[in-house]
N, C-alpha and C positions, 0 to 999 in steps of 0.2 A: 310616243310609243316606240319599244326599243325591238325590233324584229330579229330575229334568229341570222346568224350573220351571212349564210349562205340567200337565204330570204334576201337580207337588206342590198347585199351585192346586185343580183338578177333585176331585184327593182332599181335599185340607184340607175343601172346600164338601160333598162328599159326606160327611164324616164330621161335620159339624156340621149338615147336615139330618139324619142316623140320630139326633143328641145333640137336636136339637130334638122331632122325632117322638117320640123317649120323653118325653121334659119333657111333651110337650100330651097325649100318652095319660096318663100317669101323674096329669096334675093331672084331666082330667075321666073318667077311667076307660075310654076308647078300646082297644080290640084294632087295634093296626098293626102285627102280628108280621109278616106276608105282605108290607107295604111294605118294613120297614126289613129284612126277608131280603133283597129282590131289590137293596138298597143294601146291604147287606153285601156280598151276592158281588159285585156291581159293582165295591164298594171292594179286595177279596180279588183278583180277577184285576187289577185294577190293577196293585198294591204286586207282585204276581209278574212282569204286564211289566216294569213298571218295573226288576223285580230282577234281570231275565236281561238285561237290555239298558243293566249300566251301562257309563257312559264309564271311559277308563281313571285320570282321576285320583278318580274314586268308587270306583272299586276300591282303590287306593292309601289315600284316609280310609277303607275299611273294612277292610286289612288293618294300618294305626293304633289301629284303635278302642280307647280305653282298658279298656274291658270285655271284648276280646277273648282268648280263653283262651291258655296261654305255656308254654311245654316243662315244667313240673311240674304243670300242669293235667292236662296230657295225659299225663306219667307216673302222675299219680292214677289215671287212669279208664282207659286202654288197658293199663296193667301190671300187674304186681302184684311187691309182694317186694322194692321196690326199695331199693338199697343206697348213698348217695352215698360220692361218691369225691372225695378232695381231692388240690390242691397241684401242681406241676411236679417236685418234688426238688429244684429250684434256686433262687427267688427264693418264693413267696409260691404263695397258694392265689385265684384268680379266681373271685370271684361270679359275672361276668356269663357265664360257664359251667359248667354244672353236668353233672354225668357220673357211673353207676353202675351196679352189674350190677341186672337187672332180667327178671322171666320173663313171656313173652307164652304164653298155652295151653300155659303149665308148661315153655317151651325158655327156656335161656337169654341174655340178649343184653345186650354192651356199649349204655344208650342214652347219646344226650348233645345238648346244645342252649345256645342263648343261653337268657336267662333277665333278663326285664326285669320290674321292680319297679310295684307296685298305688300306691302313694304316694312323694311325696316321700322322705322314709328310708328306703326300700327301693328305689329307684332310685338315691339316692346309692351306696347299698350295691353296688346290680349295676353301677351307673356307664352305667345306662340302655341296659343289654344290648349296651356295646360292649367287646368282651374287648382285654388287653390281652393280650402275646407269650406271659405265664406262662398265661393262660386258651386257647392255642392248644396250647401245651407240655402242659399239663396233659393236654388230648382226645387226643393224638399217644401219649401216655404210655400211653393206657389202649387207645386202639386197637389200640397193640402188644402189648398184656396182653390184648384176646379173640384176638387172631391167634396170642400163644402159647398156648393154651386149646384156637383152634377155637371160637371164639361167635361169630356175626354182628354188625355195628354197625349201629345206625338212630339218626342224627344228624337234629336237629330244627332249622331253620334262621328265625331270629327276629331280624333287626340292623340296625340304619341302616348299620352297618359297622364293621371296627376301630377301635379311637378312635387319634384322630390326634394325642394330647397330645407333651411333649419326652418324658417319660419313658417313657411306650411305644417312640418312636425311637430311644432311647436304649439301651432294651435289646431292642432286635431285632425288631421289628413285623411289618419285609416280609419276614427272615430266617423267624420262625418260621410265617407265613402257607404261604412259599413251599416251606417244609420238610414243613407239611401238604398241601401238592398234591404232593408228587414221593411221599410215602410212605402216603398213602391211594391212589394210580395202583399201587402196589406188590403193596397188599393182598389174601391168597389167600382173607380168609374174605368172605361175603357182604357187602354193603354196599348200605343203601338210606337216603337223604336225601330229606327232606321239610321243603320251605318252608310254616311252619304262620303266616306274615307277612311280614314283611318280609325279603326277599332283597337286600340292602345289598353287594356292591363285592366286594372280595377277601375281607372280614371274614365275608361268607356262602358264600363260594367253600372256603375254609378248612376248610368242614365239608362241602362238595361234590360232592367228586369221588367216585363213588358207582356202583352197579351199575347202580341205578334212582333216577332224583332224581323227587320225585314235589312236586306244589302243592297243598296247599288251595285252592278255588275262588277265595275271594279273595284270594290273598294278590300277592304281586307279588315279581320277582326281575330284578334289572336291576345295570348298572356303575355306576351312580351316582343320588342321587335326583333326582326331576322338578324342584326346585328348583334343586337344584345343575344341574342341564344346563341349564337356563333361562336361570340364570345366568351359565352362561359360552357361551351361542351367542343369545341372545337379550337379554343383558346387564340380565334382569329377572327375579327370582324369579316377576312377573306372569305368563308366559308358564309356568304350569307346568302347564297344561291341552294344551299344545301341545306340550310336552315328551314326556309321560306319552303319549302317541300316538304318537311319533317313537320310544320309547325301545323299543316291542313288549314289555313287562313284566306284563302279563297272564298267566295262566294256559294261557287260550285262545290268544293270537298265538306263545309259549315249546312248547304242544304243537306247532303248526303247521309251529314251524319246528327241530322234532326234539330242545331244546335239554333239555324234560323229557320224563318217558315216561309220564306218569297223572295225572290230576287227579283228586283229592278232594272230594266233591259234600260242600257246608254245607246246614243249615236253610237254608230261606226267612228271607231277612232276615241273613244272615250268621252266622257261628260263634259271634260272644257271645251269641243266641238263647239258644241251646241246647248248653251246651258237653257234656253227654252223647250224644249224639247225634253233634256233630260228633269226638266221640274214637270212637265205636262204627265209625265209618265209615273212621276212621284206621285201627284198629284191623284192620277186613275187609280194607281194601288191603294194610296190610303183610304179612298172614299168604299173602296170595295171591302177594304179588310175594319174599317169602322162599322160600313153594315151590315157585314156578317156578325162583330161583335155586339153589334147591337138584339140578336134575335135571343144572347144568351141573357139570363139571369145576373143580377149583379153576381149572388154568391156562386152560382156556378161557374160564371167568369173568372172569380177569386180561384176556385177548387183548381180549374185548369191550367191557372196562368201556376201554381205550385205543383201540379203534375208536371207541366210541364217541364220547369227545369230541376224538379226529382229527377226525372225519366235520363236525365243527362251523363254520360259516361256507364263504363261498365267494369265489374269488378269481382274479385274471384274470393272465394271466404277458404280460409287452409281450415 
């Protein structure tokens, strides 16, 4: 977590008189319990202001963070039973999404997500959680398999974005992107989407279109990254603090302006803390926002999930 620098000084100093205070008790045998408490909570409310009030490209490195938990973390801990599922039926089988039946409180439910690699060779493998057309094919494939079932989907949304290579354009990139919006808008069985990091472009939209789309506190969902916008209206990847504010890809500014419906409270200190905790908490919301989808109607559940992102943006007629 990156703190405001005035912030990070005041703590750093306070945290290196608690480390002093023990040194000089410890070498002469001193009780400074009662001191270094009232600097402990000192330091404790701090790092919590600090935590509630970051800017939005601190959000953006904490929904990066390399330690941060990724859609098979959180099939670990929020599931149980869970089954992978491979391939398209037509070209090959995509790592950078991963997809399989899986039971939450013993129902069962299509999940599925990007899926980004802890090292080097496991990120070549997932190709750094940007799916190609066959890892869209693939999700499309099994969607249609709980719809014929009758299982709900909860797709887990993790991407800098589609990857942009020849070969992906080659074999259909914005076709099979745009095949998963027209046929998740379709879908009669429940549907809830959750950006558990990085909500990257079309390539997170793909897994999107949703009853309830719901964010982890810090994760961020926006059309392009703060770099890339920087880049092209500021003509400097420098300016990607200014971006990251312009872009409204927060949590917080995405409820505000109706574009998600929940957010997902993390530990203090972000989701890598405590990745049990922060799945326990995944886990309460979707059960909550499954039963409420449940009291609707399949087709009124359809009617709403397309009001819903009608209702989206606003626009002035000359």
């Amino acid at each position: 977590m990156s703190l405001q620098h005035e912030d990070a000084g005041y703590l750093s100093r306070l945290e290196d008189q608690i480390r002093q205070l023990r040194d000089v008790a410890a070498q002469h045998g001193l009780d400074v319990e009662d001191e270094v408490r009232l600097l402990e909570d000192k330091a404790a409310r701090l790092r919590e202001e600090s935590y509630h009030n970051l800017s939005a490209v601190e959000r953006v490195q904490m929904a990066r963070h390399p330690k941060r938990p990724f859609t098979l973390d959180y099939i670990d801990r929020a599931f149980t039973d869970f089954v992978e599922l491979h391939g398209d039926r037509s070209f090959r089988n995509d790592d950078a999404i991963v997809c399989g039946w899986a039971r939450i409180e013993g129902r069962s439910v299509m999940v599925m997500g990007h899926q980004k690699g802890r090292d080097m060779k496991e990120n070549l493998r997932r190709n750094f959680g940007m799916p190609h057309p066959e890892g869209y094919r693939k999700s499309l494939r099994l969607m249609q398999q709980a719809e014929k079932f009758g299982h709900p989907i909860i797709t887990l949304i993790d991407t800098p974005g589609a990857y942009p290579g020849l070969g992906a354009e080659e074999r259909g990139q914005a076709e099979a992107i745009a095949r998963n919006l027209r046929e998740m808008a379709r879908l009669r069985v429940p549907v809830i989407a959750v950006v558990i990091g990085e909500g990257g472009s079309g390539g997170a939209l793909a897994l999107g279109v949703a009853d309830r789309v719901l964010m982890l506190e810090n994760s961020v969902y926006s059309v392009i990254s703060p770099e890339g916008c920087a880049a092209i209206l500021w003509k400097t990847a420098g300016a990607k603090d200014k971006a990251a504010e312009a872009l409204k890809l927060t949590a917080t500014d995405l409820a505000a302006l109706n574009v998600i419906d929940d957010i997902v409270p993390e530990p203090m200190g972000g989701a890598h803390t405590d990745w049990d905790a922060t799945a326990g908490a995944l886990r309460v919301a979707l059960l909550r926002h499954l039963a409420e989808l449940d009291a609707v109607s399949p087709d009124e559940r359809r009617q709403q999930r397309w009001r819903k992102f009608e209702a989206m943006g606003e626009w002035v007629e000359a």
